[in-house]
N, C-alpha and C positions, 0 to 999 in steps of 0.2 A: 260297752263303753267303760272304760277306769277311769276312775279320780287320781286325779295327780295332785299330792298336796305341796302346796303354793313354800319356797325354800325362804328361809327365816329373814327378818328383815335384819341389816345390817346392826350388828349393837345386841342383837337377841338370839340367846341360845334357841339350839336347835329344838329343846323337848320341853320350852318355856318357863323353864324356872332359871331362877337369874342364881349367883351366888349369894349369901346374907351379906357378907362381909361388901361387896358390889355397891352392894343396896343401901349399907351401913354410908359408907364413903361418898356415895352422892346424895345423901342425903342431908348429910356434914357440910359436903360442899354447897347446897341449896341452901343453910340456914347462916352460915357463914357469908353468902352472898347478900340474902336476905339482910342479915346485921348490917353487914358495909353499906347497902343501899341507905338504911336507915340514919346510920352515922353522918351520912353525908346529906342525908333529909334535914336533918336537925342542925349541920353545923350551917348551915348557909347563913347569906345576912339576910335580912329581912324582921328577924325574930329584935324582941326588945332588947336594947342596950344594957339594962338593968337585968337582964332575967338570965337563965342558963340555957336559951336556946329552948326551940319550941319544941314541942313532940312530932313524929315522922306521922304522915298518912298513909304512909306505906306499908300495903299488907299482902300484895302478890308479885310477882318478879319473871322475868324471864330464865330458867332453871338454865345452868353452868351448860354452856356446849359441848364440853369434855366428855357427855352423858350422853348415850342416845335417847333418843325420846319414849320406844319402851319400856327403858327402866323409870322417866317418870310416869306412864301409864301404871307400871307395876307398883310404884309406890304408892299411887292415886285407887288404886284398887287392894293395896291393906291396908286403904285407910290413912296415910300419916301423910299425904298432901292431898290438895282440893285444884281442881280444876278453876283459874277464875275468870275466862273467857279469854280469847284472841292470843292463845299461846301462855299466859299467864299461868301460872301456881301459885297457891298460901300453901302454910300451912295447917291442917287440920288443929280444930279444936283441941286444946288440951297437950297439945305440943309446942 
C-alpha cells in the first residue's frame, strides 16, 4: 500500500514554507485593517460631546481575504498573531 501525500491547499507552497516578504505583507495588511477597525470604533457617536471620543474594544478581526488562511495559521504559529475564536485573530503580545 503507498501513501500519497495529500497536494497543498490553495494559497500554500508546495514544501510549506511561505516567502518572508508574503508574510511581511499580510501581516501589514492585518494591522492596518486592525487600525481601521479601531478608527472607526472610536469615531462613532455615542462617546461624550466633551471628550475626544472613547477608546475601541476592539482587539481581534477578521484577517484581510486577500490572504489565504495558511499564511494566517503560518503567522499564528511564529508567533506574531493569536488565534481569538470563530475565525478571529489579534495580535500577539508585544506587537
Amino acid at each position: 500500500m503507498t501513501t500519497e501525500q495529500q497536494p497543498p491547499t490553495p494559497g500554500e507552497p508546495a514544501g510549506g514554507a511561505f516567502d518572508p516578504a508574503h508574510l511581511r505583507s499580510a501581516l501589514k495588511a492585518f494591522r492596518k485593517r486592525l487600525k481601521m477597525a479601531r478608527l472607526d470604533d472610536e469615531s462613532r457617536l455615542g462617546h461624550g460631546a466633551m471628550t475626544g471620543g472613547g477608546r475601541s474594544g476592539i482587539v481581534a478581526i477578521v484577517p484581510p481575504s486577500q490572504f489565504p488562511r495558511a499564511v494566517w495559521e503560518e503567522l499564528v504559529r511564529q508567533g506574531k498573531l493569536r488565534r481569538a475564536g470563530q475565525g478571529l485573530y489579534e495580535l500577539a503580545e508585544g506587537d
